[in-house]
N, C-alpha and C positions, 0 to 999 in steps of 0.2 A: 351859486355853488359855494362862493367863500363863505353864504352865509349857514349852509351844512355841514362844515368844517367845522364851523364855531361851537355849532349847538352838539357837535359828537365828541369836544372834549370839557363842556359842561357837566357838572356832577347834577344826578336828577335830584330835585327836589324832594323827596321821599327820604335821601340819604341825608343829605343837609337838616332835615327837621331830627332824625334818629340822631345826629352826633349832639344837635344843640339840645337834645331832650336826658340823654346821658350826661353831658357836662351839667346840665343842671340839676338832675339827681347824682351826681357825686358829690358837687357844693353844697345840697342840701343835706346829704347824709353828714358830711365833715361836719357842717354848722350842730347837726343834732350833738354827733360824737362829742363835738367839745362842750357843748352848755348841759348835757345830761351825763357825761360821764361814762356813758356807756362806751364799751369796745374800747376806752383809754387803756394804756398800759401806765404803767408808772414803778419807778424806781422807791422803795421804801426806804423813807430817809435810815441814814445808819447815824449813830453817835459813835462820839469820840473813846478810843480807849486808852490812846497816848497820843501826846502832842508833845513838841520838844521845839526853840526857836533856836536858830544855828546860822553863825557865822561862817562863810566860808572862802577861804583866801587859799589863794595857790601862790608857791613861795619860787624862787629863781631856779632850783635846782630839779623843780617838777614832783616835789610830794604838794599834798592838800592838808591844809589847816582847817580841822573843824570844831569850832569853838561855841559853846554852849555855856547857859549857869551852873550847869552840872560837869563842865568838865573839858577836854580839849581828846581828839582824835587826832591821827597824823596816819594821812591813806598814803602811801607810795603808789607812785606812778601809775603800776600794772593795774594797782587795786582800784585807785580813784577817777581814771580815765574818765566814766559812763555819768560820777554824779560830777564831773566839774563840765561834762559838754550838755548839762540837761541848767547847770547853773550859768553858764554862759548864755544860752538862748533866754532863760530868765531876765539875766542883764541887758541883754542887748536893749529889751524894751524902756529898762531902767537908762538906760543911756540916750533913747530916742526918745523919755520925756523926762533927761534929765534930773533925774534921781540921782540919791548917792549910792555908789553900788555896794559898799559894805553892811547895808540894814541888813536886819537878817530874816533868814526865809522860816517859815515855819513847815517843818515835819511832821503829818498826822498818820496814825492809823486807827482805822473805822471799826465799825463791829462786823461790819460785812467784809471784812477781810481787806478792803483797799487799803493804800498807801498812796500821799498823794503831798507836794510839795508846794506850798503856796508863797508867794511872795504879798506880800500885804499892799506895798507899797503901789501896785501895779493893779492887782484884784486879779494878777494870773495864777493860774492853778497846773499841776500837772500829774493825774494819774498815771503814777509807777506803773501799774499791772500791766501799760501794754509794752512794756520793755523785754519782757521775757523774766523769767524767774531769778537768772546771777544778775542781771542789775538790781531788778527790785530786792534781793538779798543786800547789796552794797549799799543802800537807803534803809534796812530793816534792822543793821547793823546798830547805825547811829543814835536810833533809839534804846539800843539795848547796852549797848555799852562806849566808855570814853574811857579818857587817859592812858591810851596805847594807843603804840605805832602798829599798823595792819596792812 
């Protein structure tokens, strides 16, 4: 009797071959998709249409220092909040391998509309866009203009 118990909460064989026969046409369909291209999706690369490298130092009193060859910004508080917590998680990595954290990040924007804040030093990168549109403005800024307080 315990041996009729066993066999009613076995899965039949019939099912057992169906699952192992779809796991192997999935891996085989994947294997095609990747080596022929087909069904890929793919991002088209976008080129550069401004790049800009930037210094960025927050000072005792809570404005942010953003310093460029072109020039010197000065965000107050309310306005710089968003890019000095997007440059601190920057840093933090630069501090967990040791970097100096003054190099400076570079600021791009693409032809496909991103914006996106690379640190060199680290190989991180960080796409603006999914901040919402007033932060990505506060990084679109930078590019456009220096030598004022904002």
């Amino acid at each position: 009797m315990a041996e009729t118990h066993h066999q009613a909460d076995a899965i039949p064989r019939p099912v057992l071959i169906a699952a192992g026969a779809m796991v192997a046409i999935a891996i085989a369909l994947a294997a095609f998709s990747q080596i022929s291209g087909l069904g890929r999706v793919g991002v088209p690369e976008a080129e550069v249409i401004a790049s800009k490298d930037l210094r960025i130092e927050e000072r005792g009193d809570g404005r942010i220092v953003v310093l460029s060859d072109t020039g010197t910004s000065t965000l107050e508080p309310e306005n710089g909040g968003f890019l000095l917590g997007i440059v601190r998680g920057l840093g933090r990595e630069r501090t967990r391998q040791a970097i100096e954290l003054d190099a400076p990040y570079t600021l791009t924007r693409w032809t496909d509309g991103r914006l996106s804040l690379r640190d060199r030093t680290t190989g991180n990168e960080v796409q603006l866009a999914g901040f919402g549109p007033t932060n990505l403005h506060a990084f679109a800024r930078l590019l456009a203009s220096e030598d004022q307080t904002q």
